[in-house]
N, C-alpha and C positions, 0 to 999 in steps of 0.2 A: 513178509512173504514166507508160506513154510515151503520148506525144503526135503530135498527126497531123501532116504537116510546112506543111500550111496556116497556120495561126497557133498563137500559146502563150497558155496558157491560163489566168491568176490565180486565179481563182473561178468556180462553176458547180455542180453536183450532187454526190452521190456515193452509190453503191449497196450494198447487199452481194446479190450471189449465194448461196443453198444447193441446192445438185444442182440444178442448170440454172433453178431459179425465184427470180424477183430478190423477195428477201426485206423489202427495205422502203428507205427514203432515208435518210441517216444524218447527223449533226453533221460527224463527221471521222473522217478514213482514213489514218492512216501505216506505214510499214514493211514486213515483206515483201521485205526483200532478199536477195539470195544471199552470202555471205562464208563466207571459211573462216579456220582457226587459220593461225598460223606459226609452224611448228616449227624452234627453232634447234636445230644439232647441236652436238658437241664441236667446239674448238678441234682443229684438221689440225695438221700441221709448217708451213703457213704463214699459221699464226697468222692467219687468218681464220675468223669463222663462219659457215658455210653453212647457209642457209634454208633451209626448202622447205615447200609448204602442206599441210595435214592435210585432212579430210575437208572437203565440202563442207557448210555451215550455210545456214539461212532465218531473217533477223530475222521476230522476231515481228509477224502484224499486229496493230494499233492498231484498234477502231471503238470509237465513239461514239456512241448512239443514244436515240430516246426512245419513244415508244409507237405510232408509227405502224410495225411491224413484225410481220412475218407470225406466226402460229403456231407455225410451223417455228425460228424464233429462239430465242422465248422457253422453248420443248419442250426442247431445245439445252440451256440456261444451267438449266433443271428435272434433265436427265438429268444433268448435272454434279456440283450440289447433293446427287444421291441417288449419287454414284459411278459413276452408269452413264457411262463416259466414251467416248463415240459419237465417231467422226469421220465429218468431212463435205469432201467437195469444193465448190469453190463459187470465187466471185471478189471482188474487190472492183473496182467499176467508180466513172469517172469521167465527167461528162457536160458540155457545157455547161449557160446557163441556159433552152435548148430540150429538154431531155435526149438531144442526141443521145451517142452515145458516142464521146469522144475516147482513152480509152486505160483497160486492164485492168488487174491480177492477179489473173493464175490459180491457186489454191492444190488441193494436194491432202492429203487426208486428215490433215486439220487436228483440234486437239483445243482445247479453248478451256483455255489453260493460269491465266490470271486473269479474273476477274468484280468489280466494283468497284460495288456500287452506291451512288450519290451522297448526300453530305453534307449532311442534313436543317437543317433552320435557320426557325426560325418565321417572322422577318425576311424570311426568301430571298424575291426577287420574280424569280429565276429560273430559268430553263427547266431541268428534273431529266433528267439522262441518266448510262444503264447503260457503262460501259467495258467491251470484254471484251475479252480478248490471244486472237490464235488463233494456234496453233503448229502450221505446216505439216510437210508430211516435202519437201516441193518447193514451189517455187512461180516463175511465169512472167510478167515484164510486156510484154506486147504493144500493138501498134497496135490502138486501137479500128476497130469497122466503119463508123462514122459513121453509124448507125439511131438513131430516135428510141426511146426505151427507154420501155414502157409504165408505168405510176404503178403502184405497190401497190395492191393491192384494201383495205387494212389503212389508212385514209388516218388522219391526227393528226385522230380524231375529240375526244379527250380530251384537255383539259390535263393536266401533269403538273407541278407545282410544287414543289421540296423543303420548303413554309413545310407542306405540308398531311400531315399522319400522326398515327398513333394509335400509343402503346406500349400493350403490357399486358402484365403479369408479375403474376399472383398474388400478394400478398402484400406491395407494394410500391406506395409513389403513384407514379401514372406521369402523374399530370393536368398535373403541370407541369414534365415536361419541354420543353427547348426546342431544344435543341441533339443528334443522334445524329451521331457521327463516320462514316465510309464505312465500311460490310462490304465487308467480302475474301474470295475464296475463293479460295484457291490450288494450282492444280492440280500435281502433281509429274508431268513425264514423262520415264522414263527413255529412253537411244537405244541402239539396238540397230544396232551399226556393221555397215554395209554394204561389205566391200572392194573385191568388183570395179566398185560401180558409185559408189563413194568416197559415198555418202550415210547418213543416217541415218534406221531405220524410228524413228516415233516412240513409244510405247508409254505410255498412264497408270497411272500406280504409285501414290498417294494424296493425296487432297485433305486441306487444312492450313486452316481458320476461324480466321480475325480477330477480336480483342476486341470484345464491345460495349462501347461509352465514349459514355453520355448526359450531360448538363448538366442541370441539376434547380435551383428555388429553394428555398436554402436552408432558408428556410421550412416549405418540405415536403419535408423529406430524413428525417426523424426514422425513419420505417419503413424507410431506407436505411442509418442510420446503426446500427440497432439489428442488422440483419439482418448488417452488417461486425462489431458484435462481438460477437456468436454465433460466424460462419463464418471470422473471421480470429483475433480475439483470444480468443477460450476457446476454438479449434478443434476446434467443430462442423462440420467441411467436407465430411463421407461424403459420398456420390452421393445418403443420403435426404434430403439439405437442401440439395442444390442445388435449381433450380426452372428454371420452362417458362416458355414466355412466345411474345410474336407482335409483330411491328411490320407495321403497314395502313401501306401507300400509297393517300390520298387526292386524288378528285378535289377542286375546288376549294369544291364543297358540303359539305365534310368531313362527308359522307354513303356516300358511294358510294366500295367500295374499288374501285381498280385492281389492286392485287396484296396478296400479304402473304409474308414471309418468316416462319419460327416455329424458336425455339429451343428447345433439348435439352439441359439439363445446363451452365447456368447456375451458374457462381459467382463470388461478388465477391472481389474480391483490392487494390481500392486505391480508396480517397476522401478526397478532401480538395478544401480551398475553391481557388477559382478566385484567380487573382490580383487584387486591384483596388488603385488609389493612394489613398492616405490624399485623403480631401474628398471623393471623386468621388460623382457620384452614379448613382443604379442598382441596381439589384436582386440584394444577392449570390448569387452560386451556388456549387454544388458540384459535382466532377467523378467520374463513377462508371466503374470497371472492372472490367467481369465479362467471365471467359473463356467460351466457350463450346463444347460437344464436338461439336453436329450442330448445320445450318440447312435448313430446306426450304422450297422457292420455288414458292406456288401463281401459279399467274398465269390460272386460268380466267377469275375475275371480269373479266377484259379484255375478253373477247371475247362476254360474254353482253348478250342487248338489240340 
């Protein structure tokens, strides 16, 4: 982020822009830089190797965020989930702890190349936030204008806690799970090299889903374990015995959903017990992995009420 030549700045705000409307206030913002490759040539007759830079690249940005975020966000990381791969121009802004703006970047026609959403934990007593990577074809850091930047209309009406969620999978106890590891979804984008103006257009080629890996007690794994040697060990594993399923994001009433992601073609591929040391005490469990083919990310429930 550049900085106004007034003072420097350790902490304070941080925004994201989508098409000129400041889309909500975020945890954290990094990256976003311009670099390129270095290309070494053959060794000359004197025995030197000569350098020279390749096209010009944008690190990826970094945010961080939680539920006080516009529409237009969450629409965003939906139309990814379904392949539609949209891009957006937009910034990421810096403020102090008045919101004024001390320094930007400007990104253009950005594609959110990863979506990370966070690692559920019953225990967790802390704050759940979405990571997503956005992958510009450009991008610009400028001096802020030093204007107070208005609040999102989208204010942190809702907690959002990682301890609070609901699994469900057909066919499967899901009441005691306690642990789901982070969803992934990773976008591929290929670059369509640009020579005369040394950049690259950015173009999305196809998204890649991350395993589901829950934590379960042992106790109640029996309808997990039986389902593993059906679909691994006497391999049963067609596409009509994989299975559906949905994970809720709960508000703190574990009543009221915030969101929900839902799976497609579900299958387990590895279980076994968790590690524990001889004496200890605790509840053992077991660890489950199932791959899965599609996810899609409803997020109305957010915004209704």
């Amino acid at each position: 982020m550049a900085l106004t030549k007034d003072r420097a700045y350790s902490g304070g705000k941080f925004g994201l822009e989508l098409d000129d409307v400041l889309a909500g206030w975020v945890f954290k913002v990094s990256g976003g830089g311009a670099t390129a490759d270095v290309v070494s040539e053959k060794i000359g007759p004197d025995h030197v190797i000569k350098k020279h830079l390749g096209g010009v690249k944008y690190e990826e940005i970094v945010v961080e965020a939680g539920l006080g975020m516009t529409k237009s966000f969450y629409q965003w990381i939906a139309d990814s989930f379904d392949a539609k791969y949209s891009r957006k121009n937009g910034a990421t802004i810096a403020t102090d702890f008045d919101y004024k703006e001390h320094g930007r970047t400007e990104f253009t026609y950005g594609l959110l190349s990863e979506i990370t959403f966070p690692m559920l934990d019953a225990s967790s007593k802390d704050a759940a936030k979405i990571m997503v990577k956005i992958q510009a074809e450009n991008t610009r850091t400028i001096k802020g204008s030093g204007k107070k930047i208005g609040v999102s209309s989208m204010a942190q009406k809702k907690q959002w806690l990682p301890a609070n969620f609901r699994l469900d999978i057909p066919g499967l106890d899901c009441k005691y799970v306690n642990k789901i590891e982070p969803l992934v979804l990773k976008n591929k984008a290929v670059d369509n090299i640009v020579g005369e103006l040394r950049d690259y257009q950015k173009e999305g080629a196809h998204g890649e889903f991350g395993n589901l890996t829950v934590t379960i007690a042992e106790s109640h794994a029996d309808s997990w374990y039986k389902w593993l040697d059906d679909f691994v060990v006497r391999g049963n594993c067609g596409e009509d015995k994989e299975k559906s399923g949905s994970l809720a994001y709960l508000a703190p009433d574990l009543k009221t959903e915030l969101f929900t992601v839902s799976f497609s073609n579900l299958g387990i591929f590895k279980l076994g017990e968790e590690a524990i040391e001889a004496g200890a005490e605790g509840i053992r469990r077991v660890k489950a992995e199932l791959y899965v083919e599609k996810m899609h990310f409803d997020f109305n429930a957010l915004f209704k009420g």
